[in-house]
One Martini backbone bead per residue (centre of mass of N, CA, C, O) as a GRO file, in nm:
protein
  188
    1UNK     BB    1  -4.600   3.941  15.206
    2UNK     BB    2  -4.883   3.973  15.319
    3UNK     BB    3  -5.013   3.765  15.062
    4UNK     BB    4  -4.854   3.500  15.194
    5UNK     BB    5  -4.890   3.497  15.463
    6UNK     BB    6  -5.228   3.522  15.457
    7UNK     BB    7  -5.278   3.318  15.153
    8UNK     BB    8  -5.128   3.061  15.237
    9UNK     BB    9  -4.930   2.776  15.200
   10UNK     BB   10  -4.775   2.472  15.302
   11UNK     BB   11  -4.425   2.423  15.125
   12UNK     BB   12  -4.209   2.280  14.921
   13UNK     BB   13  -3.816   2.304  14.893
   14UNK     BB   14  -3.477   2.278  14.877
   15UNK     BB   15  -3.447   2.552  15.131
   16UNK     BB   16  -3.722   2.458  15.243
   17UNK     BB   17  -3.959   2.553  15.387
   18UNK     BB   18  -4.312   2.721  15.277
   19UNK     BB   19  -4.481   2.986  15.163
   20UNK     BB   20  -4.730   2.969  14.959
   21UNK     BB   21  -4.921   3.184  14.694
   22UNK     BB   22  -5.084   3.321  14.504
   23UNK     BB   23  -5.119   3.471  14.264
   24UNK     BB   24  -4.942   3.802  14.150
   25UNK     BB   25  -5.076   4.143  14.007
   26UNK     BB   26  -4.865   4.404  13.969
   27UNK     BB   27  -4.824   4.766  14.020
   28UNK     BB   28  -4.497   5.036  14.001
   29UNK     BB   29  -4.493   5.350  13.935
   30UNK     BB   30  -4.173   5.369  14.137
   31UNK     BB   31  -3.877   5.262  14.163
   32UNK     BB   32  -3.701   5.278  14.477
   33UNK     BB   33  -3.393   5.305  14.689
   34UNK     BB   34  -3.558   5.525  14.922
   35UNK     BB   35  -3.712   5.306  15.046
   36UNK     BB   36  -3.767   5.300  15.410
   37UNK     BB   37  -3.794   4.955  15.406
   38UNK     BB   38  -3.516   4.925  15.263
   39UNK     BB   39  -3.345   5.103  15.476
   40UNK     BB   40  -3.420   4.921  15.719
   41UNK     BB   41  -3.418   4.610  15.556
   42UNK     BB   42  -3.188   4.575  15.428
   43UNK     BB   43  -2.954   4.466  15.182
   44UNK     BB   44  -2.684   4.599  15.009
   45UNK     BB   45  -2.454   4.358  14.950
   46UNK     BB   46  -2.737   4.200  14.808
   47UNK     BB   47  -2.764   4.422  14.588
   48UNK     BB   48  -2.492   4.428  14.447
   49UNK     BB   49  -2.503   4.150  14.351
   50UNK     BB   50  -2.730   4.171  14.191
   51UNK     BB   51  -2.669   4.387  13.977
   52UNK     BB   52  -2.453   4.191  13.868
   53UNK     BB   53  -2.684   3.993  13.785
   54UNK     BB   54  -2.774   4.173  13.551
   55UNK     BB   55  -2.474   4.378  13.453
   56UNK     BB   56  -2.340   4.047  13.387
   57UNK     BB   57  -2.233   3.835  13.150
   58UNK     BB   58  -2.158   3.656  13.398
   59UNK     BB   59  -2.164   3.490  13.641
   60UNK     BB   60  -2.231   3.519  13.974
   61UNK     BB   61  -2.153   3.423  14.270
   62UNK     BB   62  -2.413   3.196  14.349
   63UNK     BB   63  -2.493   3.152  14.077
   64UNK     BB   64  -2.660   2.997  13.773
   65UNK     BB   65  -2.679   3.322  13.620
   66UNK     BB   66  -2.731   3.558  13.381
   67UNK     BB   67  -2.944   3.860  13.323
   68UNK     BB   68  -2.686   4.008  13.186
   69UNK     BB   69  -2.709   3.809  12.926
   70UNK     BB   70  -3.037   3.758  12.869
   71UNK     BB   71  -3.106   4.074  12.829
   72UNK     BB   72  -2.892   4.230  12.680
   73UNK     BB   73  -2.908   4.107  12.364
   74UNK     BB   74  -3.223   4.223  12.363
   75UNK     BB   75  -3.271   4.461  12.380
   76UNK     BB   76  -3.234   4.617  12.094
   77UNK     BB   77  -3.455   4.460  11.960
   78UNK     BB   78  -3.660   4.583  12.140
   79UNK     BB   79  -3.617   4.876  12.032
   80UNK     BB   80  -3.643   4.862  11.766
   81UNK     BB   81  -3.948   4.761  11.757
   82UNK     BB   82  -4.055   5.024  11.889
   83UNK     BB   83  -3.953   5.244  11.654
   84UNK     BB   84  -4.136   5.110  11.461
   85UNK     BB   85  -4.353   4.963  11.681
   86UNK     BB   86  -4.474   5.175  11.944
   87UNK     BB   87  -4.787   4.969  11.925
   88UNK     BB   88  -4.649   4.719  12.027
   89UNK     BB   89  -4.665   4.385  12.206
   90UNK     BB   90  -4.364   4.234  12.096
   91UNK     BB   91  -4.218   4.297  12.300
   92UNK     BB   92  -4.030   4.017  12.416
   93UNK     BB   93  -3.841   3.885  12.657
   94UNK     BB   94  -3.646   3.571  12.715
   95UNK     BB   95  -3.460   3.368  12.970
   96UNK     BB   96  -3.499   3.095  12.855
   97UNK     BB   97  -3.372   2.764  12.796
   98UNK     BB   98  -3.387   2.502  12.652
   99UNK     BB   99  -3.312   2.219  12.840
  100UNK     BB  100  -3.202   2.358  13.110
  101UNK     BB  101  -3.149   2.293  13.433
  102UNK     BB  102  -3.335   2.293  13.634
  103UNK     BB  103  -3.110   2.467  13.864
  104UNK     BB  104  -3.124   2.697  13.628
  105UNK     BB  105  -3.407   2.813  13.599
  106UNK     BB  106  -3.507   3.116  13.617
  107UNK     BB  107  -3.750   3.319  13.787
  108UNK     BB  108  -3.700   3.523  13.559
  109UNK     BB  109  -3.842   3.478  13.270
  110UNK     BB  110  -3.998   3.761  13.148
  111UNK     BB  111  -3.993   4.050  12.934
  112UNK     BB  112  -4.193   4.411  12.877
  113UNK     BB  113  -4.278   4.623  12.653
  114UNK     BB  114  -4.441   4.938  12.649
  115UNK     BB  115  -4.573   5.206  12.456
  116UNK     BB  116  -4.779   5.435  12.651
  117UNK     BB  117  -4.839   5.730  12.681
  118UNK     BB  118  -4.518   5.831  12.639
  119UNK     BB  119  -4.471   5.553  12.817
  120UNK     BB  120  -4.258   5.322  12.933
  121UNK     BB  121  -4.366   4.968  12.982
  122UNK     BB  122  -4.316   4.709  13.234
  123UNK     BB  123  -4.245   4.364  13.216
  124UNK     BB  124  -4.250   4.101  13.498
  125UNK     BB  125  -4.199   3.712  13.510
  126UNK     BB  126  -4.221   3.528  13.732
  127UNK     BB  127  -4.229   3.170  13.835
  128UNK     BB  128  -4.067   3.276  14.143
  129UNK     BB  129  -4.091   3.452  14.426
  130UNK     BB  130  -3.942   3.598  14.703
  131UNK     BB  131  -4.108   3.848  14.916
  132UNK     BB  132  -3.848   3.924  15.091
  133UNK     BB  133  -3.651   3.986  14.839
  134UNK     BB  134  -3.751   4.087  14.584
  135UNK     BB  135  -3.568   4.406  14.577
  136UNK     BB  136  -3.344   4.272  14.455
  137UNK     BB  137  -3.480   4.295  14.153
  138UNK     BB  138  -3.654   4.587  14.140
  139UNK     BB  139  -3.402   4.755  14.113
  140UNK     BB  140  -3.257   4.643  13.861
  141UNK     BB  141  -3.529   4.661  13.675
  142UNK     BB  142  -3.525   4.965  13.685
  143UNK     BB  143  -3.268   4.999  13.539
  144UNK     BB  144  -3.371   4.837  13.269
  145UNK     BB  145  -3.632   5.093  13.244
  146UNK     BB  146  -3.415   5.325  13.224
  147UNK     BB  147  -3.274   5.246  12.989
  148UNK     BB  148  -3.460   5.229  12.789
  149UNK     BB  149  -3.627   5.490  12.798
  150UNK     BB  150  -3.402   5.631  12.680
  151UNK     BB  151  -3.325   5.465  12.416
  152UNK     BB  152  -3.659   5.626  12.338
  153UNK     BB  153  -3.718   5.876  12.467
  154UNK     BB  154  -3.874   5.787  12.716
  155UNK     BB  155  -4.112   5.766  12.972
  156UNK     BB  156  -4.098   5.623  13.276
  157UNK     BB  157  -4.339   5.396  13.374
  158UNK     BB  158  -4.431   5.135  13.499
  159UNK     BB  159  -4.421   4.812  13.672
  160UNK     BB  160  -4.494   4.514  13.617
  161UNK     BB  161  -4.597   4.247  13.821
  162UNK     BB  162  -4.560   3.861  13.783
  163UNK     BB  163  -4.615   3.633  14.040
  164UNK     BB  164  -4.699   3.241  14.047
  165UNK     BB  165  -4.475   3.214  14.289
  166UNK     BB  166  -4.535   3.326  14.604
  167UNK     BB  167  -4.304   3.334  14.859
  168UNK     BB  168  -4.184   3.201  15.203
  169UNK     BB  169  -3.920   3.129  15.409
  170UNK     BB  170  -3.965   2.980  15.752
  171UNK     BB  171  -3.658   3.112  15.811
  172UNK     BB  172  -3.797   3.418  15.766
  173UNK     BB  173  -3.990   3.492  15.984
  174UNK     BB  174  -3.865   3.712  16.170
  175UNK     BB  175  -3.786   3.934  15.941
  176UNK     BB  176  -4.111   3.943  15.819
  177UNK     BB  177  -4.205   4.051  16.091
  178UNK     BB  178  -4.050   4.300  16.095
  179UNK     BB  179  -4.154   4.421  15.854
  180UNK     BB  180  -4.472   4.419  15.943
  181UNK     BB  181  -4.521   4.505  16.199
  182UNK     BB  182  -4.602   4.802  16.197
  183UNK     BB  183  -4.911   4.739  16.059
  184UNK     BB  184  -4.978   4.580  16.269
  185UNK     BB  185  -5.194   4.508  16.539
  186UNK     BB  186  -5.241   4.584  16.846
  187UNK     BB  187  -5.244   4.473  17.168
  188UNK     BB  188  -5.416   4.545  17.489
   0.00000   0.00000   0.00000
């Protein structure tokens, strides 16, 4: 939120003003639920729908898309070249599918694997992500990262994510605010 907040321009979306921030690429040693700046503000109830939308075969109200459609398909094929060629860079999947509504574009475009020092390493690939709600993305897709890595017997490393268009939406900005103030400084 911080890297949006502060090197961010002000931009239109379909659902109000937003900032958008420069592109960015970071890693998570390990995504965890215990996380304690998720505890104090997170939404419990809309992590639960979030899962869902990963591990549901079916679109879930209000999305307009299933990550667990578009992901669950492709594990096994990844898994298997993975199996086969260990040191391969091409587990790739796309979520995404050609000539598809626009307004159904999934923001989480592609997802990858590589098996690096005993360790599967997953890499996701945002098109434009809330940074205010991120956590709800990154806990279910935590939980496909240890999927895969039991499926191939491996511990799992870290989890890298892109995302090219990091925004927040000027809706939310007393909560954004509440959530950085901890770290914000005092003025005396």
């Amino acid at each position: 939120m911080r890297h949006v907040w502060s090197a961010g321009t002000l931009a239109d979306d379909d659902r109000g003003p937003v900032i958008e921030g420069p592109s960015v690429l970071f890693e998570i040693a390990r995504v965890s639920g215990d996380d304690p700046i998720i505890a104090r503000y997170g939404d419990a109830d809309r992590l639960a729908l979030y899962r869902r939308k990963f591990t549901e075969d079916v679109v879930v109200p209000p999305f307009k898309y299933s990550y667990g459609a578009r992901i669950g398909g492709q594990l096994r094929w990844a898994a298997d070249l993975l199996r086969v060629k260990p040191y391969s860079k091409s587990a790739w999947i796309s979520l995404t599918v050609p000539g598809e509504p626009y307004d159904a574009v999934p923001c989480l475009i592609g997802v990858a694997f590589r098996i690096r020092e005993g360790m599967l390493v997953m890499t996701a690939t945002f098109r434009s992500q809330n940074a205010f709600t991120s956590y709800l993305n990154y806990l279910p897709l935590s939980e496909v990262h240890a999927a895969m890595a039991a499926k191939l017997g491996t511990e799992r490393g870290p989890m890298r994510v892109f995302v090219d268009v990091p925004h927040l939406y000027l809706a939310d900005s007393t909560h954004v605010l509440k959530v950085m103030r901890p770290s914000l400084p005092r003025l005396s």
